[in-house]
C-alpha positions in Angstrom: 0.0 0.0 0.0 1.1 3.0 -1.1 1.8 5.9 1.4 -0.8 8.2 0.2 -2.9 5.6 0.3 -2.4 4.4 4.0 -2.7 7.9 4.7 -6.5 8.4 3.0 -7.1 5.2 4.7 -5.9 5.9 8.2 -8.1 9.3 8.2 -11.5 7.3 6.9 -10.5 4.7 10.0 -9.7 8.4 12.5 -13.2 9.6 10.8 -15.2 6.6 11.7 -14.0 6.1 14.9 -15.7 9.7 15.6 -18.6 9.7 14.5 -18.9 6.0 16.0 -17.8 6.3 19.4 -18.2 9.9 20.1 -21.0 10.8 22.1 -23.5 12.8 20.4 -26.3 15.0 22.1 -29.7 14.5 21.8 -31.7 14.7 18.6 -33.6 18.1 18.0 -37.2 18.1 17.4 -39.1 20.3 15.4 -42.5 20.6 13.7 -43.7 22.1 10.6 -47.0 22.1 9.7 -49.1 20.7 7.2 -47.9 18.4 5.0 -51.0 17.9 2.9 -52.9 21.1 1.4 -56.4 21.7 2.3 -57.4 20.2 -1.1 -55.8 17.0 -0.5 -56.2 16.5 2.9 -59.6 16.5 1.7 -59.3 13.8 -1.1 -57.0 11.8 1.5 -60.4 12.0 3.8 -62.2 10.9 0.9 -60.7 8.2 -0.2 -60.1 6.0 3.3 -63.7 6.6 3.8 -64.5 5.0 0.4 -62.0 2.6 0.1 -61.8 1.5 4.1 -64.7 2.7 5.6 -63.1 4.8 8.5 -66.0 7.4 9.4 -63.9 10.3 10.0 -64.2 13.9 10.8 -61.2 15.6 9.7 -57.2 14.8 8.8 -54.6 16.9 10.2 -51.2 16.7 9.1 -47.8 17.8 10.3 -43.5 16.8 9.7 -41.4 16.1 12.1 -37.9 17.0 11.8 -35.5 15.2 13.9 -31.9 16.6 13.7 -28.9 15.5 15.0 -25.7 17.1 15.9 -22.1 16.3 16.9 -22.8 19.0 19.8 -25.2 21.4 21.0 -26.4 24.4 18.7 -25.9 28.1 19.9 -28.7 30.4 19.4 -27.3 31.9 16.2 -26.8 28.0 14.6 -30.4 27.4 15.7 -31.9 30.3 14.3 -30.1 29.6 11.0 -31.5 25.9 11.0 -34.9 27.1 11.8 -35.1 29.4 8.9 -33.8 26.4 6.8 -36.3 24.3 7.8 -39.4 26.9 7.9 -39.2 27.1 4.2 -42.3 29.7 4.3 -43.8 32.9 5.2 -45.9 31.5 8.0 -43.8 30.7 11.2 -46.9 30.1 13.1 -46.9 26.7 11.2 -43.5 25.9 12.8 -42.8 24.9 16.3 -40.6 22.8 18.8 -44.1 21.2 19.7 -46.1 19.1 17.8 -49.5 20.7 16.7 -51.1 17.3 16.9 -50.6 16.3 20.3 -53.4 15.1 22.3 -53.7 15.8 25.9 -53.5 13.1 28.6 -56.6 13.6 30.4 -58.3 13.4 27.2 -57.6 9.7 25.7 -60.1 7.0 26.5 -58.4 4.4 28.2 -57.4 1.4 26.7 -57.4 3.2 23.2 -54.8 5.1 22.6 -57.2 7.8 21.5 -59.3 10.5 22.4 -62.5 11.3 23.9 -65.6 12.9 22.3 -64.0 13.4 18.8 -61.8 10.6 19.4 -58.5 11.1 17.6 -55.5 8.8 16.6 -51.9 9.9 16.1 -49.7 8.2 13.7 -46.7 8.6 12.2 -44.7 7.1 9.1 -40.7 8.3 7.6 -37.6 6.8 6.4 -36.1 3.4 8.0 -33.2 4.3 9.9 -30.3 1.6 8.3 -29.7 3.8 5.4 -29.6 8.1 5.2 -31.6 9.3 2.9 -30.8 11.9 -0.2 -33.0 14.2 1.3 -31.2 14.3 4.1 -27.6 14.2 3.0 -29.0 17.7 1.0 -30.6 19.0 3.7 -26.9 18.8 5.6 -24.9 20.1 2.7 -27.5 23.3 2.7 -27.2 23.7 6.9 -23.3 23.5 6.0 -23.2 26.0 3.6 -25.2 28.7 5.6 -22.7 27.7 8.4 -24.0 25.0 10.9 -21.5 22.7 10.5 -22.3 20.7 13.5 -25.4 18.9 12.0 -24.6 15.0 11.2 -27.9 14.1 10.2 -31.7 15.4 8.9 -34.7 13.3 8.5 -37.9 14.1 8.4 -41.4 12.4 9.3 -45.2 12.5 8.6 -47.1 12.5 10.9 -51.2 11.8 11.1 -53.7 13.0 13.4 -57.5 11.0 12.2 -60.0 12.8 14.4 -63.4 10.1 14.3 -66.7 10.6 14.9 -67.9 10.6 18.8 -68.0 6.2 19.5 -67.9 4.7 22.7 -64.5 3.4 23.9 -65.4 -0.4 23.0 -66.2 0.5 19.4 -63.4 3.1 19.2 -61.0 0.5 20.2 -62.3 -2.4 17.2 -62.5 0.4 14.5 -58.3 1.5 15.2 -57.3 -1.9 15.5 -59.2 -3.1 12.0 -58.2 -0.2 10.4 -54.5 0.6 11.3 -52.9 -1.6 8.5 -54.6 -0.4 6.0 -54.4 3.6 6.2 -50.4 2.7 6.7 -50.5 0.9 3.4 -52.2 4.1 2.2 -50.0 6.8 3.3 -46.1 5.0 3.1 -44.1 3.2 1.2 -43.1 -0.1 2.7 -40.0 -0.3 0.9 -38.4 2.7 2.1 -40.4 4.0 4.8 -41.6 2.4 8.1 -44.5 3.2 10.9 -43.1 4.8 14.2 -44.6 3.9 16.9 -43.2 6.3 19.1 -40.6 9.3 19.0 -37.5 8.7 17.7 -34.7 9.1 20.7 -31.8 8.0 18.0 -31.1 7.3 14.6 -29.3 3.9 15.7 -33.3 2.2 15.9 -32.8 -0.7 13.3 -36.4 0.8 12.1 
């Protein structure tokens, strides 16, 4: 082996072994809202009522962003990212809370959902074994404008069916028939997986 070579190779070994070993801090959340226009939310609400027979009320729709860094962000790096990620002219429809979330007090027990206009939460994005193109360009843009510190981007959808009022018993049969099919609906199997909770690290095997 030649020593320009060993050298290349001996860095891509030093590289590894950071971003491997080295402790990284927690992922960053944040939330943009929607992800569907009104016009297609509206055929989305459509179509699972014609095609699987969920009597719903309404669709809401939001992403989830979750970021990762090799250390924590100062004010000035965050601000940058945020304006990355906003992407429009309506900051109200970006948070570091979800817009969908449903209060404790309010979910039936045993369901997972809510009372009155029950709701259920659910949320589909890219298996974590491989990064994805969108991410590797959303990290060469944070880069350019200067955040260097980003490793990683990838971003969600997430789905909030609000249902018709149903007693908890009847609420709990319709999610569980229904479940498999709207995820068959809204990802794509191949790439994409169901999350059945917040991603805490990218290192899921999901």
């Amino acid at each position: 082996m030649s020593s320009g070579t060993q050298s290349w190779y001996n860095n891509l070994l030093e590289e590894f072994s950071k971003r491997r070993f080295n402790k990284k801090v927690s992922l960053i959340y944040r939330f943009r809202k929607p992800t569907l226009s009104v016009a297609r939310g509206k055929n989305l609400l459509l179509y699972l009522g014609r095609t699987i027979g969920l009597d719903m009320e309404d669709i809401e729709t939001e992403y989830c962003f979750y970021i990762e860094a090799n250390e924590a962000l100062s004010p000035g790096e965050m601000a940058v990212l945020q304006w990355l990620l906003c992407e429009t002219f309506e900051p109200e429809n970006f948070s570091s809370e979800s817009f969908l979330n449903v209060s404790p007090e309010n979910v039936v027990s045993g369901t997972g959902v809510a009372r009155n206009n029950a709701a259920k939460i659910f949320e589909v994005g890219p298996r974590m074994n491989f990064t994805t193109a969108w991410s590797t360009n959303a990290v060469s843009v944070c880069h350019a404008c200067g955040v260097t510190k980003i490793i990683r981007v990838e971003r969600s959808r997430r789905y909030k069916l609000v249902f018709a009022s149903r007693s908890s018993v009847s609420m709990r049969n319709a999610i569980g028939e229904t479940e498999k099919d709207f995820l068959k609906v809204v990802h794509d199997k191949m790439t994409e997986c169901p999350y059945p909770e917040r991603l805490q690290t990218f290192e899921t095997g999901v």
